[in-house]
C-alpha positions in Angstrom: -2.1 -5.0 -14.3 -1.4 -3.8 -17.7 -1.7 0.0 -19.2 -5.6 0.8 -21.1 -6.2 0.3 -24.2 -6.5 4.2 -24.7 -2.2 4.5 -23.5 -1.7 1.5 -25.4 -3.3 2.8 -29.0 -0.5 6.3 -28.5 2.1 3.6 -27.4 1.4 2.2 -30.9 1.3 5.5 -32.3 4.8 6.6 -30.7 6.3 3.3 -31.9 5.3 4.1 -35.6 6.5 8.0 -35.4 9.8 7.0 -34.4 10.5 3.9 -36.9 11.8 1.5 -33.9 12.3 -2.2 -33.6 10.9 -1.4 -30.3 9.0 0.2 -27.7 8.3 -0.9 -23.9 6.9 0.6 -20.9 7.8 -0.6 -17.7 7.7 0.4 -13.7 11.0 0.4 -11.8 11.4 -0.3 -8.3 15.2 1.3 -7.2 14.7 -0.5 -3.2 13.7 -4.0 -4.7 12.7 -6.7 -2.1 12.1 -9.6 -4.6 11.6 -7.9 -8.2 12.9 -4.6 -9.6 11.1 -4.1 -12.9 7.5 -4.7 -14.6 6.3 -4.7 -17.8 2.9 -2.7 -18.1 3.6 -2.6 -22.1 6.6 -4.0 -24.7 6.0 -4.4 -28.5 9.1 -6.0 -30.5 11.0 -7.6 -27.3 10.9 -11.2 -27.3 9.7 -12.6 -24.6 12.9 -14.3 -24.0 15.0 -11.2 -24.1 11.9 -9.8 -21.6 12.3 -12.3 -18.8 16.3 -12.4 -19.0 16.4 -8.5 -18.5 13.6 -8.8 -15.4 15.6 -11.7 -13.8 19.1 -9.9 -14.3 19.9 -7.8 -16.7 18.1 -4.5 -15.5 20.9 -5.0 -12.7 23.3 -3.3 -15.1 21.3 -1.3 -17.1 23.0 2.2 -17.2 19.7 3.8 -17.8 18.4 2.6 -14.5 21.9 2.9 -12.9 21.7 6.8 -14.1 18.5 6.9 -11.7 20.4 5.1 -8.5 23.1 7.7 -8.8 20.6 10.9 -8.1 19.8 12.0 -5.0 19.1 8.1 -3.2 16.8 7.1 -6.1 14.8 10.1 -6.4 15.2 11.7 -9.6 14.7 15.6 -10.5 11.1 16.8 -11.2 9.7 16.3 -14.9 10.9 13.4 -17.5 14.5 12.5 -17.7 15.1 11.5 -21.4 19.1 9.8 -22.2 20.7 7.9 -25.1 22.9 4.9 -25.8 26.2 6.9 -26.8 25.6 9.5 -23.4 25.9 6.3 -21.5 28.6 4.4 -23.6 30.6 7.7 -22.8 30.4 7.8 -18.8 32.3 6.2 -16.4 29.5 3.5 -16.0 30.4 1.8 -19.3 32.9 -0.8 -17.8 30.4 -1.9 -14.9 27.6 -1.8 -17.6 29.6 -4.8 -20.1 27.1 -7.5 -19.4 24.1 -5.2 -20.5 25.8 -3.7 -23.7 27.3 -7.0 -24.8 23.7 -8.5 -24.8 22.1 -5.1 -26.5 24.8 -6.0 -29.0 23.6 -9.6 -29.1 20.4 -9.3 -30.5 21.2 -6.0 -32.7 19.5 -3.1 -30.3 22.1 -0.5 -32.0 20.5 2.5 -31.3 18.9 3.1 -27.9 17.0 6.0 -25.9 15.2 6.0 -22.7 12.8 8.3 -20.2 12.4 8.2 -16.8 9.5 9.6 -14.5 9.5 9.7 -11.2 6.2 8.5 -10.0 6.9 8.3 -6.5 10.2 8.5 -4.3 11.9 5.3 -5.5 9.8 4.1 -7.9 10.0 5.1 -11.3 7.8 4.9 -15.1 10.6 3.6 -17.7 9.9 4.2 -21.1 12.9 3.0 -24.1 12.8 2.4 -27.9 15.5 0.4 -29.5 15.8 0.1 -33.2 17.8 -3.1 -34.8 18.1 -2.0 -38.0 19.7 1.0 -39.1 17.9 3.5 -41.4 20.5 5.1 -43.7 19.8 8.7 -42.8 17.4 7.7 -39.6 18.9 7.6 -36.0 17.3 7.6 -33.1 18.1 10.6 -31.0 16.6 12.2 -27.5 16.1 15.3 -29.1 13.6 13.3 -31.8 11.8 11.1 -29.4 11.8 12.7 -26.1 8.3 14.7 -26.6 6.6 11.9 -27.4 8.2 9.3 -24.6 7.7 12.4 -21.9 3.7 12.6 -23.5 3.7 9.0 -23.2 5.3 8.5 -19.5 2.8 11.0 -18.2 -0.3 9.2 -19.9 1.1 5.6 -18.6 1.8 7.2 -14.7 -2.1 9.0 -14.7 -3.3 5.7 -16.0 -1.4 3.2 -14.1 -2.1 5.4 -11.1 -5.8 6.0 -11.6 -6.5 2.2 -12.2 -4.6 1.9 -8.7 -6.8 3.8 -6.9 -9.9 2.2 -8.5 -8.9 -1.4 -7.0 -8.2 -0.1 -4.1 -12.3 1.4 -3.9 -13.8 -1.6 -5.5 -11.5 -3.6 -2.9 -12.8 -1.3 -0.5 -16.5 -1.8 -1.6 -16.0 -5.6 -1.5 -15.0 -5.6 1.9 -17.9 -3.7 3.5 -20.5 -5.8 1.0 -18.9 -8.9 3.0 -19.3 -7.4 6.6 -22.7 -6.3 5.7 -23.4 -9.5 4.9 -21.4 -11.2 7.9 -23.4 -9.2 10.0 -26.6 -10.1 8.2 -25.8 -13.8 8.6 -25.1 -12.9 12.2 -28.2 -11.2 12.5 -30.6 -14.5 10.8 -28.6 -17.4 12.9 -29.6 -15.4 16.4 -32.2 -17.5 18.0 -34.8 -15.8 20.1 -36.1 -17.6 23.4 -40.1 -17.8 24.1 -39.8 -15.3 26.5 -37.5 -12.9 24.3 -39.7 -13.5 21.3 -42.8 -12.1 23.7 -40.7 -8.9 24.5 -40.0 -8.8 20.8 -43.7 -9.0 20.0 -44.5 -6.6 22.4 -41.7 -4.1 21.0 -43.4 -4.5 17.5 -46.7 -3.8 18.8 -45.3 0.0 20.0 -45.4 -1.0 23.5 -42.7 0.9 26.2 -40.8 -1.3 29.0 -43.1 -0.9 31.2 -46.4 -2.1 29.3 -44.6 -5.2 28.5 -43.6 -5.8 31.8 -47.2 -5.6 33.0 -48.6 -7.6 30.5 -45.9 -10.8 31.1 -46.4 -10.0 34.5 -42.6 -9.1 34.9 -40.5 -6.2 36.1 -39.0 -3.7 34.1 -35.7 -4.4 35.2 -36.2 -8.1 34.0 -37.6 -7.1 30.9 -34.5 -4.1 30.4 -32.2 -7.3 31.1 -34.0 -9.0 27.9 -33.6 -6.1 25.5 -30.0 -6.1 26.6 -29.2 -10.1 25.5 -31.6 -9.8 22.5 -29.3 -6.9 21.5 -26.1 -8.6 22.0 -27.4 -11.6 20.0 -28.1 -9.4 17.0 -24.9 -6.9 17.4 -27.5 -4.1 17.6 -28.0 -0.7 20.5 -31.8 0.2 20.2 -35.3 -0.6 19.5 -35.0 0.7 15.5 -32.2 -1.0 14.5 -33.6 -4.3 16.2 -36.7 -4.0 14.7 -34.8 -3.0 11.5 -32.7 -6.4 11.6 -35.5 -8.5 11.8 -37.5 -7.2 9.2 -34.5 -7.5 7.3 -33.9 -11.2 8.1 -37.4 -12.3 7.2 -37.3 -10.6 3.1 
């Protein structure tokens, strides 16, 4: 599932405000089983430098090691917005190598990235990278972070909202197959002569009783019918049996 076009068109327009090389959007898992990150959105990352940072490199990420280190992997309320030279500054920086040698690599100079916590453990990542420089340009946390905490908000609602809406079309789909399970339950039930006379006689308006004199039975034997004809077509009364077979005959 990827972002709407609507959170994709102000990605676009973040991406051109702050003259980056880069701009992705991505959902971070801190308790991985299998997979820890997921693209939702990326403009100006190869695809090759995309799948090497979801296989491995995310591992050392400092951005995403800053989340681990607060409070078990929940982060504080709001957006939490950090830089490439706060990082390169911590402790971290020697456990991080592998992650700034590659950002080195392929030229991603000048990094900043926002968190939001969209539920405990998992987390909206936002992060623009520039390659190169702008004489007089640098990207800075105090010049992007309004417009990555505008755009991590947008990207949670929407990611969030199209959630919800599989889940009720999911939802919808199931009970449209056990309608119709029950429908096909309902047109497979085979009546026997005698059952299909009780049935007539139900139709007709006619109580227990009058059907039982007129097939010269006993109620009890006829109340014995109902109760198999019901079981056949998974129904408790006279209206929804006679409602189920009208249905199986349109």
């Amino acid at each position: 599932m990827e972002l709407s076009s609507d959170v994709c068109g102000l990605a676009a327009q973040v991406l051109a405000r702050s003259k980056v090389s880069n701009l992705c959007v991505f959902l971070y898992d801190t308790k991985p089983t299998k997979r820890a990150v997921r693209f939702l959105y990326n403009q100006g990352m190869t695809d090759r430098v995309r799948t090497e940072y979801s296989n491995h490199l995310w591992s050392y990420d400092p951005f995403l090691r800053n989340i681990n280190s607060c409070s078990d992997g929940r982060s504080a309320p709001g957006t939490r917005v950090l830089e490439r030279r706060q990082l390169e500054a911590s402790d971290q920086q020697r456990s991080c190598e592998p992650y700034w040698r590659y950002m080195d690599l392929i030229g991603y100079r000048e990094i900043v990235a926002a968190t939001h916590c969209i539920a405990p453990g998992l987390h909206m990542v936002a992060g623009v990278m520039r390659q190169n420089c702008i004489r007089g340009v640098h990207i800075t946390a105090s010049r992007v972070s309004a417009d990555l905490e505008n755009l991590l908000t947008q990207s949670s609602e929407d990611y969030i909202a199209q959630l919800v809406r599989q889940q009720m079309h999911a939802d919808q789909v199931v009970w449209a197959d056990d309608a119709k399970i029950c429908h096909s339950a309902a047109t497979d039930a085979v009546l026997t002569p005698r059952e299909t006379q009780v049935v007539e006689g139900l139709r007709g308006g006619h109580g227990n009783k009058q059907i039982a004199a007129a097939l010269g039975l006993s109620e009890y034997t006829i109340e014995n019918h109902l109760k198999r004809i019901y079981r056949k077509f998974r129904v408790h009364s006279r209206t929804s049996l006679l409602a189920t077979l009208d249905s199986s005959l349109n």
